[in-house]
C-alpha positions as CSV (number, residue, x, y, z in Angstrom):
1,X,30.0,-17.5,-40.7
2,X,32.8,-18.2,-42.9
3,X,35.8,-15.5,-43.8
4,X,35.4,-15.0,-47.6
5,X,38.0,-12.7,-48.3
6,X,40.4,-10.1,-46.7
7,X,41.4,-6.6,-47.2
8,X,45.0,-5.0,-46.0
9,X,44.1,-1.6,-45.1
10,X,47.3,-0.6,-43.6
11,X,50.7,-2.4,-42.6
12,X,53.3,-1.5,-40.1
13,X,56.5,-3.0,-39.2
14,X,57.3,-4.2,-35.4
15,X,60.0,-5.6,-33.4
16,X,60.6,-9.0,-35.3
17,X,58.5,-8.7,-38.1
18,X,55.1,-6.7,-39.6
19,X,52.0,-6.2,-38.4
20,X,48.8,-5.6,-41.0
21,X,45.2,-4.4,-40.0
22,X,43.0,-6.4,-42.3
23,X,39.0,-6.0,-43.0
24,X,37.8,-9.9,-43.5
25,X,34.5,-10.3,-45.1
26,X,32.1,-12.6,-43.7
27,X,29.7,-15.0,-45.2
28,X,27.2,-16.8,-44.5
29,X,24.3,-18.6,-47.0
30,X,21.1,-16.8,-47.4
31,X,22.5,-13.7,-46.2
32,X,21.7,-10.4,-47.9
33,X,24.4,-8.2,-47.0
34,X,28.0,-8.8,-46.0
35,X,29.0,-8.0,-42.8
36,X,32.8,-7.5,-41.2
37,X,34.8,-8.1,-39.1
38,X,38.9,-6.5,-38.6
39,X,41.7,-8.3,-37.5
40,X,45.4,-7.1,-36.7
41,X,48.0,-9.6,-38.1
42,X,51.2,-10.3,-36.9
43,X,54.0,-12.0,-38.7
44,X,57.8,-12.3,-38.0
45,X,60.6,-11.6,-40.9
46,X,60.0,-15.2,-42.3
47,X,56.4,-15.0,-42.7
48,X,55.4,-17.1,-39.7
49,X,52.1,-16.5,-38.0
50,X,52.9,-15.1,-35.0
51,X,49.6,-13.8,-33.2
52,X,46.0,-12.1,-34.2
53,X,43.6,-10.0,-32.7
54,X,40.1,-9.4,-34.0
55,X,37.4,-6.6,-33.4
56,X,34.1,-6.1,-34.8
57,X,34.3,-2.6,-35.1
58,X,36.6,-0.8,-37.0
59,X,37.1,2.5,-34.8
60,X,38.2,0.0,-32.2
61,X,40.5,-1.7,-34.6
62,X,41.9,1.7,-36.3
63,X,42.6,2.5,-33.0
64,X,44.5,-0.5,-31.2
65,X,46.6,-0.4,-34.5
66,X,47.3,3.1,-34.5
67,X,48.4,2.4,-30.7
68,X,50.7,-0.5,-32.2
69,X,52.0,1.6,-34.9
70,X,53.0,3.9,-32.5
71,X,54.5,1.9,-29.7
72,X,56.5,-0.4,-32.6
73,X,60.2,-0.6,-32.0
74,X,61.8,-1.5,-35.1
């Protein structure tokens, strides 16, 4: 499957940067529906890639971000 496109559903800031919880829609030819998967992004102050972390359901991903959001020093 291919990522087609990505969604920020919510963004948070953390020690060194932000952090985004993303939906990324998947695609793959001949497929009828489009399925998802989430991701949490990380990225320091200059924009630089700094880790990811992705879930295929979006409780579990809610969640973990929630726990990020949470624990963030900033």
């Amino acid at each position: 499957m291919i990522e087609a496109s990505q969604q920020i559903i919510d963004e948070t800031p953390i020690l060194g940067g932000k952090a985004a919880l993303l939906q990324v829609t998947m695609w793959e030819p001949n497929q009828n529906e489009a399925q998802f998967k989430f991701k949490i992004a990380a990225v320091d102050y200059n924009g630089e890639f700094l880790h990811d972390w992705e879930f295929t359901n979006e409780d579990e991903a809610k969640r973990a971000f929630a726990d990020l959001s949470a624990r963030a020093i900033c």
